[in-house]
PASEDREN-382449 format. One record per residue (C-alpha): residue in three letters; residue number from 1; x, y, z; chain. Coordinates in steps of 0.05 Angstrom, whole numbers. Each point is the difference from the previous one (the first is absolute). Layout:
<rs>
r marza Ala, gulum NUM, px X, py Y, pz Z, rolum A $
...
</rs>
This chain:
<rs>
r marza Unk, gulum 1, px -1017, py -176, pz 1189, rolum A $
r marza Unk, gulum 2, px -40, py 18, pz 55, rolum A $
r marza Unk, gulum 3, px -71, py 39, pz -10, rolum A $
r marza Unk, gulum 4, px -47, py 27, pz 32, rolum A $
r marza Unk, gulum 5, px -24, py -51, pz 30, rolum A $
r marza Unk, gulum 6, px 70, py -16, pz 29, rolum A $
r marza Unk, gulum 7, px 15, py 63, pz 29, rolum A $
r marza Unk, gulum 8, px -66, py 13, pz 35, rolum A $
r marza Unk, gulum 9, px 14, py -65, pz 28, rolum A $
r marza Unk, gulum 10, px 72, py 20, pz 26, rolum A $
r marza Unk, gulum 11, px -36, py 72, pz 19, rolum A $
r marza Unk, gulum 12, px -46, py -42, pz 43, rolum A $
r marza Unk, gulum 13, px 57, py -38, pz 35, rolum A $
r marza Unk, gulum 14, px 32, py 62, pz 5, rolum A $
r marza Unk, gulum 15, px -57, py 35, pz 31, rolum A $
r marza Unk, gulum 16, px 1, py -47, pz 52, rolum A $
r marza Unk, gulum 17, px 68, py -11, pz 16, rolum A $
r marza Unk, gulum 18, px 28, py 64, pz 5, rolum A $
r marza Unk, gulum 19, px -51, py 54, pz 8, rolum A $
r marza Unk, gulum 20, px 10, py 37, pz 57, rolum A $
r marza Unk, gulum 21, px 76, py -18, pz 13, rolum A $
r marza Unk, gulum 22, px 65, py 42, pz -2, rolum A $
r marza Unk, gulum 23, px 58, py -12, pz -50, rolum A $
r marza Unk, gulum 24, px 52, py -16, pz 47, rolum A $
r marza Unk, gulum 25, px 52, py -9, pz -62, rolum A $
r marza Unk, gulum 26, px 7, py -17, pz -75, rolum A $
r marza Unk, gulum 27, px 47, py -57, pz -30, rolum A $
r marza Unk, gulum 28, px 17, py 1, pz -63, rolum A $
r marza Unk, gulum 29, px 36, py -65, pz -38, rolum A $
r marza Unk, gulum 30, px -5, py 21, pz -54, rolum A $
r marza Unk, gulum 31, px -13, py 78, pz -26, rolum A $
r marza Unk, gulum 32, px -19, py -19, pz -76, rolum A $
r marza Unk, gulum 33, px -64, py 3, pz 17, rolum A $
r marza Unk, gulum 34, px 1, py 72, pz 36, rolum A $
r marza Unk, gulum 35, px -28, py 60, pz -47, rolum A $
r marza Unk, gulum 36, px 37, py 47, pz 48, rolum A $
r marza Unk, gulum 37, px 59, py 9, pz 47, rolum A $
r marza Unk, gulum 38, px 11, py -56, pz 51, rolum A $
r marza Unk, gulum 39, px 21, py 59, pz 49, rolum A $
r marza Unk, gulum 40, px -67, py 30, pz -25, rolum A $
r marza Unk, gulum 41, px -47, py -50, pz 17, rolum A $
r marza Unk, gulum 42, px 27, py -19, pz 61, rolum A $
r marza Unk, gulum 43, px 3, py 67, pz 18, rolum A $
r marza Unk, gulum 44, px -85, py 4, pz -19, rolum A $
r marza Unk, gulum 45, px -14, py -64, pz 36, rolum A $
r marza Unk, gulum 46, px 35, py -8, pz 66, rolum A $
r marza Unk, gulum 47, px -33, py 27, pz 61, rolum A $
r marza Unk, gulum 48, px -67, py 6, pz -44, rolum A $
r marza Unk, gulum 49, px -70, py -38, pz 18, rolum A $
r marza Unk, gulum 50, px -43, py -35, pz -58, rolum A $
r marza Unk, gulum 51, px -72, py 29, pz 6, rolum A $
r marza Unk, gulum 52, px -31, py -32, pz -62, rolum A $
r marza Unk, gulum 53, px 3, py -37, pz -59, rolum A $
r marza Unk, gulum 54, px -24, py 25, pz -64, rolum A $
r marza Unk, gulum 55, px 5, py -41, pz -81, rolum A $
r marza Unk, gulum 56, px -7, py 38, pz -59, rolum A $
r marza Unk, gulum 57, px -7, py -55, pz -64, rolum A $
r marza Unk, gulum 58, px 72, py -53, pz 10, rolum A $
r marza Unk, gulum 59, px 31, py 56, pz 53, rolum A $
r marza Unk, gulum 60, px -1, py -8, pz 79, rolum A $
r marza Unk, gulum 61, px 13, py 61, pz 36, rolum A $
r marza Unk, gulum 62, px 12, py -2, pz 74, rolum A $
r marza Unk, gulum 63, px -19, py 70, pz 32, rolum A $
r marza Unk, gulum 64, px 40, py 26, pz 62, rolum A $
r marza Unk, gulum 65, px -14, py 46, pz 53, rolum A $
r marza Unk, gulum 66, px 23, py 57, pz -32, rolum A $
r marza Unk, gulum 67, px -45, py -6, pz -61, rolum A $
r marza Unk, gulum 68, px 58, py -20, pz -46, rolum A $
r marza Unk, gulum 69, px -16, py -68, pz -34, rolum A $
r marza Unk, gulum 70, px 42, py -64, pz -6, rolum A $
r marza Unk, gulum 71, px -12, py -31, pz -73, rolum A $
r marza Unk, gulum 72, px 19, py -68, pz -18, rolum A $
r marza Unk, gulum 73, px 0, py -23, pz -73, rolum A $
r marza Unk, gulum 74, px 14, py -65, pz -7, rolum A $
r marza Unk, gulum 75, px 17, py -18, pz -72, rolum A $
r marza Unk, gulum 76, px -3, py -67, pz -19, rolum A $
r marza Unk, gulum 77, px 20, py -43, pz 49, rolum A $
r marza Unk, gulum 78, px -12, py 49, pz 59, rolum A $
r marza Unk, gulum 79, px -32, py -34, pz 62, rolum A $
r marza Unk, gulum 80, px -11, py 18, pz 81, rolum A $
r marza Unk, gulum 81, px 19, py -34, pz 53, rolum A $
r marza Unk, gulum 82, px 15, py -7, pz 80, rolum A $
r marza Unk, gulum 83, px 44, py -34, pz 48, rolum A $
r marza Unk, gulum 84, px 35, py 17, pz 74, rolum A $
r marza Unk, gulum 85, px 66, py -34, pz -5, rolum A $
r marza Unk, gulum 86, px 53, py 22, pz -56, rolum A $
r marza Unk, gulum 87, px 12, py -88, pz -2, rolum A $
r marza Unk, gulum 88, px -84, py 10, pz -25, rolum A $
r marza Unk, gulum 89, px 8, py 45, pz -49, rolum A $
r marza Unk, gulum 90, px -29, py -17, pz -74, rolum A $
r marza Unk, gulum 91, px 49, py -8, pz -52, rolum A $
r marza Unk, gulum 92, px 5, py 61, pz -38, rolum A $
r marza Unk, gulum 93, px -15, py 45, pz 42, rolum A $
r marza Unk, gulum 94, px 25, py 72, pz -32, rolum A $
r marza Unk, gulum 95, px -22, py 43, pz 54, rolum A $
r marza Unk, gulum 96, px -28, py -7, pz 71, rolum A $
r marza Unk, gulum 97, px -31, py 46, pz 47, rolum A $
r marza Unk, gulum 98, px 8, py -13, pz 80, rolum A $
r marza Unk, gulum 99, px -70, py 17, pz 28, rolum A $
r marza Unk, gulum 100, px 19, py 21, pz 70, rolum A $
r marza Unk, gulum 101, px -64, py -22, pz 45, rolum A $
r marza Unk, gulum 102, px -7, py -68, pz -29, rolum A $
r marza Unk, gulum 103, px 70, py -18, pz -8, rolum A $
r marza Unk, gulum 104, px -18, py -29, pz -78, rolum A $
r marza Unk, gulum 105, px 35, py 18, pz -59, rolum A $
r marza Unk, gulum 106, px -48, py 18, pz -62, rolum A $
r marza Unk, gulum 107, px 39, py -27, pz -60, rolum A $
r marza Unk, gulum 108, px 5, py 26, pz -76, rolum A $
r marza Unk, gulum 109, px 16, py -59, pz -26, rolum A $
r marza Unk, gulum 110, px 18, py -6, pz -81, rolum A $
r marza Unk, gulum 111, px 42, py -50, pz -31, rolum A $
r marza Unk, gulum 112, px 5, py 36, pz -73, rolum A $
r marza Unk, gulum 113, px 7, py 65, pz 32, rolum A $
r marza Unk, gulum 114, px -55, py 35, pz -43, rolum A $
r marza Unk, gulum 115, px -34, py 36, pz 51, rolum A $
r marza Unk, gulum 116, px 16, py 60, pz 32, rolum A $
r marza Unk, gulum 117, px -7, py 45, pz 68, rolum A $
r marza Unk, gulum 118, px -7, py 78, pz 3, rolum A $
r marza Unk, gulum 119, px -23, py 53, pz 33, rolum A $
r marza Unk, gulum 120, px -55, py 45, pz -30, rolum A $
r marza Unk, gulum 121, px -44, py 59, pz 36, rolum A $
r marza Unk, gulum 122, px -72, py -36, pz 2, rolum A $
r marza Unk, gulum 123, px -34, py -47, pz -45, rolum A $
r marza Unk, gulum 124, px -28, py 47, pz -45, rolum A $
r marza Unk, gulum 125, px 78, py 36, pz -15, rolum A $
r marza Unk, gulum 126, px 22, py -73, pz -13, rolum A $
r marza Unk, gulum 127, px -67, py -7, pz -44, rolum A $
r marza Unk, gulum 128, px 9, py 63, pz -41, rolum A $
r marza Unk, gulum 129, px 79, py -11, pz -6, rolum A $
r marza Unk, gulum 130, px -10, py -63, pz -33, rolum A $
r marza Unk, gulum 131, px -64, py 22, pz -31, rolum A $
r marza Unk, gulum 132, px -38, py -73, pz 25, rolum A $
r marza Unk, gulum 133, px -66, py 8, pz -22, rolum A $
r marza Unk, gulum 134, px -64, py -17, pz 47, rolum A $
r marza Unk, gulum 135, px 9, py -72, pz 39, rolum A $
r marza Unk, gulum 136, px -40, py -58, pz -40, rolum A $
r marza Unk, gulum 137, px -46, py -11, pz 69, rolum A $
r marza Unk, gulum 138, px -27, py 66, pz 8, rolum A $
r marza Unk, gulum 139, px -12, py 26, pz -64, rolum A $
r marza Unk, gulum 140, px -63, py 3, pz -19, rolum A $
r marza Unk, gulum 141, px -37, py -31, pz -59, rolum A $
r marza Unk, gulum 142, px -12, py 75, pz -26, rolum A $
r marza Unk, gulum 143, px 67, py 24, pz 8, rolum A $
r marza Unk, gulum 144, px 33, py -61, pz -21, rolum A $
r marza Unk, gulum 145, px -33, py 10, pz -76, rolum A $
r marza Unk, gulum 146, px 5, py 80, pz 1, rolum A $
r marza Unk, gulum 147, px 74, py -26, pz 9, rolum A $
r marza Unk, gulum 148, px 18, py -54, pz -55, rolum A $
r marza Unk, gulum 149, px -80, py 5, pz -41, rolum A $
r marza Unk, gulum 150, px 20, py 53, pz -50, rolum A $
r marza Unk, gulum 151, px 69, py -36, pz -17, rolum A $
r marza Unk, gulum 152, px 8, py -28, pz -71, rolum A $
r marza Unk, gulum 153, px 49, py -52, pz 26, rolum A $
r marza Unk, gulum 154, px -4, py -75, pz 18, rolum A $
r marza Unk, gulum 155, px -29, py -6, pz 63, rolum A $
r marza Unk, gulum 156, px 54, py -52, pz 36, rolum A $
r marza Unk, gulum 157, px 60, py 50, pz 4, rolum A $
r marza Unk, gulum 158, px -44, py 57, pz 29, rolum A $
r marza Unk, gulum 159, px -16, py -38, pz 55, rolum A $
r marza Unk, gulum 160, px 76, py -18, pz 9, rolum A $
r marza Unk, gulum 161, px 10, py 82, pz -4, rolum A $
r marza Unk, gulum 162, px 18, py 14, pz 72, rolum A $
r marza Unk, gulum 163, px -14, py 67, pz -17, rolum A $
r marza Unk, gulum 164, px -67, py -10, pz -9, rolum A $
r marza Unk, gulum 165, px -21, py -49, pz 48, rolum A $
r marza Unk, gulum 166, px 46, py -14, pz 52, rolum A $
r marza Unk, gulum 167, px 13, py -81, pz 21, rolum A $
r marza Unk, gulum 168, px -21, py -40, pz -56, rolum A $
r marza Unk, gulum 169, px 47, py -54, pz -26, rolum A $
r marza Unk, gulum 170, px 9, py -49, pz -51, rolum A $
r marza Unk, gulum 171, px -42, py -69, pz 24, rolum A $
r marza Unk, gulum 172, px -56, py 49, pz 31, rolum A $
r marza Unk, gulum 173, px -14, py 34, pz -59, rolum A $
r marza Unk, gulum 174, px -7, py -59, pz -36, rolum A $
r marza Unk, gulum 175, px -51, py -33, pz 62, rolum A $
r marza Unk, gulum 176, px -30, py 79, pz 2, rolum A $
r marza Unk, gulum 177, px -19, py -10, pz -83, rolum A $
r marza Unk, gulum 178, px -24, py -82, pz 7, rolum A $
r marza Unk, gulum 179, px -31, py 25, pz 53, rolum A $
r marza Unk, gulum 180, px -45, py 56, pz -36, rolum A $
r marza Unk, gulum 181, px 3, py -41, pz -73, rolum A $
r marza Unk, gulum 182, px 39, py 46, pz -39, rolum A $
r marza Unk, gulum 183, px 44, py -8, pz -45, rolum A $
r marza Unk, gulum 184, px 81, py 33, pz 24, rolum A $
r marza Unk, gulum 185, px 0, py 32, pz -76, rolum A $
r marza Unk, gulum 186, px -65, py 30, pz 10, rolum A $
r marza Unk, gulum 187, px 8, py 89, pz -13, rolum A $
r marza Unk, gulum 188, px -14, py 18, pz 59, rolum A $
r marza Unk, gulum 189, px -50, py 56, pz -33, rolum A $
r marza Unk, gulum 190, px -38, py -50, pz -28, rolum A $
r marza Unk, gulum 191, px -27, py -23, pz 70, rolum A $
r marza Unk, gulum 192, px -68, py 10, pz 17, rolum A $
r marza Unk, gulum 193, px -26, py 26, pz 64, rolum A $
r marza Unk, gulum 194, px -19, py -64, pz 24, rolum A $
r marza Unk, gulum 195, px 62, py -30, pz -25, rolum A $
r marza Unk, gulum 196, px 42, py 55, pz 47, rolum A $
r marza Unk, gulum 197, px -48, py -22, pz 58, rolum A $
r marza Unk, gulum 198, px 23, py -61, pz -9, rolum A $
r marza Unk, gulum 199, px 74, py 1, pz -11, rolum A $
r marza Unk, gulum 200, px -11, py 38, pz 63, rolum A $
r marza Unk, gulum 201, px -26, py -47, pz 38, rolum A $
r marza Unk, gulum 202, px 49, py -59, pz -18, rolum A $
r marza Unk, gulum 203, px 48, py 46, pz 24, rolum A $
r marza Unk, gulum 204, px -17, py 1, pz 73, rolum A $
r marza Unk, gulum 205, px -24, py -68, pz 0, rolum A $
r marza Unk, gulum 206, px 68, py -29, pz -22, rolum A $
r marza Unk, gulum 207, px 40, py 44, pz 49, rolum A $
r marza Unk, gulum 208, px -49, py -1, pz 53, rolum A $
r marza Unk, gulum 209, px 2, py -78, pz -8, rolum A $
r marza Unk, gulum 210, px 82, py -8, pz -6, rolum A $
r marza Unk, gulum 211, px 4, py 39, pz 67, rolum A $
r marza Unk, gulum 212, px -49, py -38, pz 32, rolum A $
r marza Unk, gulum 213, px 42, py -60, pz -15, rolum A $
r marza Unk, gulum 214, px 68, py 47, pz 20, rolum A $
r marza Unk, gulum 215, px 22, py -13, pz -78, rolum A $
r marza Unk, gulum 216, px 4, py -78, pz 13, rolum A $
r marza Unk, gulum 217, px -23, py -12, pz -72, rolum A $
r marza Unk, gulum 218, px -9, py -73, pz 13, rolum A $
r marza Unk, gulum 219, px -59, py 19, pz 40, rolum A $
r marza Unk, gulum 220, px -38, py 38, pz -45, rolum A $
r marza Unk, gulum 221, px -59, py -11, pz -27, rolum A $
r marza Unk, gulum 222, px -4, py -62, pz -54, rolum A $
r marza Unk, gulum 223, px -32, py 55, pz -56, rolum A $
r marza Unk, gulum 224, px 65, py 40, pz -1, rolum A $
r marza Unk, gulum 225, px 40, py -5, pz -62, rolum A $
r marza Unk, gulum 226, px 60, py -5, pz 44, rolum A $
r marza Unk, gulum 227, px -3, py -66, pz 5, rolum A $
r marza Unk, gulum 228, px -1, py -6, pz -71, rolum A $
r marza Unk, gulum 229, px 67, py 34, pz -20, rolum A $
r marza Unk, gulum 230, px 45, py -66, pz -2, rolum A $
r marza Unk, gulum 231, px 26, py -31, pz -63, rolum A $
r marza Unk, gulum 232, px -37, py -54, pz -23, rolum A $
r marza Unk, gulum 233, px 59, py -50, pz 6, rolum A $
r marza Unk, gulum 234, px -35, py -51, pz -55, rolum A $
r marza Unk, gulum 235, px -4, py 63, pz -57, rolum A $
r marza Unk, gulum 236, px 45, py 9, pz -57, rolum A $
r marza Unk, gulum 237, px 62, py 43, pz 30, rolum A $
r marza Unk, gulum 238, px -22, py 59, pz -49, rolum A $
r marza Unk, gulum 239, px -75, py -19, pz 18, rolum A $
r marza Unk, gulum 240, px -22, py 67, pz 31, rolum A $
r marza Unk, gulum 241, px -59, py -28, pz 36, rolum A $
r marza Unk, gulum 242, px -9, py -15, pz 79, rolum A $
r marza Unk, gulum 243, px -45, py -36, pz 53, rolum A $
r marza Unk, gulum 244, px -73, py 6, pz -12, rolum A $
r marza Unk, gulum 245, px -58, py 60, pz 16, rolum A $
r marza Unk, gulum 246, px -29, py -9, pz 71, rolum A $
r marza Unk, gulum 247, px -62, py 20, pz -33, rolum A $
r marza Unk, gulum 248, px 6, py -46, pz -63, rolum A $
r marza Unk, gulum 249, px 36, py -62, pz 10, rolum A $
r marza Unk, gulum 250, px 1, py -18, pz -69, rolum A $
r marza Unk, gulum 251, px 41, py 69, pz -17, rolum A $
r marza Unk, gulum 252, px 74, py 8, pz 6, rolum A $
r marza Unk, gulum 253, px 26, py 61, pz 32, rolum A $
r marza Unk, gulum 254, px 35, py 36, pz -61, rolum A $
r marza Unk, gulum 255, px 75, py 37, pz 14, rolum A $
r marza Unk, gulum 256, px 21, py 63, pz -36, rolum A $
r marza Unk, gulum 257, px 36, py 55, pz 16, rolum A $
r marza Unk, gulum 258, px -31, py 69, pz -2, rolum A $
r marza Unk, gulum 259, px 37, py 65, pz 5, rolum A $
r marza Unk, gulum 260, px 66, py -45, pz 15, rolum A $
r marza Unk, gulum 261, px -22, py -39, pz 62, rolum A $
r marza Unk, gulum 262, px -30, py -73, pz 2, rolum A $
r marza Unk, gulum 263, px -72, py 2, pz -4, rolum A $
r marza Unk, gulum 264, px -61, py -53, pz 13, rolum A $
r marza Unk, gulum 265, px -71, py -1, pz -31, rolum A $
r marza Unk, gulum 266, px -51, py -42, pz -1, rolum A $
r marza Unk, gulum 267, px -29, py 0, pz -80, rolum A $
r marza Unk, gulum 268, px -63, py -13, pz 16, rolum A $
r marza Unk, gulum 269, px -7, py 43, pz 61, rolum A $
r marza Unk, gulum 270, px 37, py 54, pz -28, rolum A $
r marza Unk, gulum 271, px -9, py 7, pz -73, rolum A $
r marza Unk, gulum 272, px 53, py 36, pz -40, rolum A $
r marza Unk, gulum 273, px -14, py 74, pz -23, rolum A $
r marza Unk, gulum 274, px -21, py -2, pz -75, rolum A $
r marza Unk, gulum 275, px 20, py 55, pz -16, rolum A $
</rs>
C-alpha cells in the first residue's frame, strides 16, 4: 500500500508536472474508482488550472484555481504516472487528465482499483470529514504524546490510528519503533518523556529518509529493519523467526503479530513489556 512516503513522492512529481496547467479534459476507463459522479468531476475539472499541491498523511490533493481541491487516494495498489501518446499509456490506467499547455496526460493508475478520486472544499474539509488526525512529519514531539501518552493501549495500533496521526503504515511503524528501541506492546502511557522524544524522532528520520530515497526501499539505509522482514527460508515452516538485527548480528529478528497485523522486533533492542 502506498504511504507517506509514496504519496509525497507522487505529490512531488505532481508538483512538477502539472502545476500551473489547465485541465483540458478528464478520461475515465474505468469509474470504480470515482467517489462521485463522472458528470461531476468532469464538470469540477475541465477548463480549471492546478495552482498547488498539498498531502495530508497517504492523501494527495491537487488544488485548482478556484480553491476547490483535487484529492487522490490511492488504496493499495494506487500509483501516478505520465505519457503523450494514448499507444504510451501505463497499463491500468483508471483515469487520466489531459493537461492542456504541455500536451501530457497525468495518469491515476491502479491495478486493484482501491483507490479513489473526489472532490472536497479544501484540505482541511477533507481533513475534518474523514477526521485524519495531524500528518506524522509535522507533528511535533509534544503534540504527538499529548495525543497517544495518556492511552492505556498497545502502542503499535495507535500509531496505525489514522485518526490520530495521519500517514503511518504498517512496515514504518515497525522501522519508527526499532528505530527508537521500544517494544510495539509497549502502553503507550507508560512512556517516559525521553522515550516520547525519541519515538519522535525515529519518526521523521524514517520518513524523512524513505523520501529521500523516493520510497525505493532497496536504498535505504543498511540499519533499517526493512531489510530484515523476509522469511528465513532455512527455518522450520512454523519457525516464527527472521533475518538477523542490524545492530546485533547474532539476534534474529522475531515475527508476531500485534493488534492483527504482522509485526518485527528486535529482542534485544526492543525488550518485551513485563508487565
Amino acid at each position: 500500500m502506498p504511504e507517506l512516503p509514496e504519496v509525497e513522492t507522487y505529490r512531488r512529481f505532481i508538483n512538477e508536472l502539472a502545476v500551473g496547467q489547465t485541465i483540458a479534459a478528464v478520461r475515465v476507463n474505468d469509474a470504480h474508482v470515482l467517489a462521485l459522479p463522472e458528470a461531476e468531476l468532469r464538470a469540477g475539472l475541465v477548463g480549471r488550472r492546478l495552482v498547488a499541491t498539498h498531502r495530508l498523511g497517504k492523501n494527495c490533493f491537487l488544488e485548482l484555481d478556484n480553491g476547490r481541491i483535487l484529492v487522490l487516494h490511492f488504496g493499495m495498489t494506487g500509483d501516478i504516472g505520465a505519457y503523450r501518446d494514448p499507444a504510451d499509456a501505463p497499463r491500468f490506467v483508471r483515469v487520466a487528465f489531459a493537461l492542456e499547455d504541455s500536451g501530457l496526460n497525468l495518469a491515476f493508475i491502479d491495478p486493484r482499483k482501491f483507490g479513489r478520486i473526489r472532490l472536497a472544499e479544501s484540505v482541511e474539509a477533507y481533513g475534518k470529514a474523514k477526521k485524519l488526525g495531524p500528518d506524522a512529519l509535522v507533528i511535533t514531539a509534544a503534540e504527538l504524546q499529548a495525543k497517544i501518552g495518556h492511552r492505556k493501549t498497545i502502542l503499535k495500533p495507535l500509531l496505525l490510528n489514522q485518526n490520530l496521526l495521519a500517514g503511518l503504515g504498517n512496515w514504518i511503524v515497525d522501522d519508527v519503533l526499532f528505530q527508537a528501541k521500544i517494544h510495539p506492546e509497549r502502553l503507550a502511557n507508560t512512556l517516559t518523556p525521553k522515550e516520547f522524544a525519541a519515538l519522535h524522532r525515529a519518526t521523521q528520520h524514517v520518513l524523512s529518509t524513505a523520501i529521500r530515497h523516493e520510497a525505493n526501499y532497496r536504498e535505504f539505509p543498511l540499519n533499517f529493519l526493512i531489510h530484515s522482514r523476509g522469511w528465513d527460508t532455512s527455518a522450520a515452516p512454523d519457525q516464527s523467526v527472521h533475518e538477523y538485527c542490524p545492530r546485533h548480528l547474532k539476534t534474529r529478528i522475531e515475527k508476531s503479530y500485534v493488534g492483527g497485523r504482522a509485526t518485527y522486533v528486535c529482542p534485544k533492542c526492543q525488550p518485551r513489556p513485563t508487565s
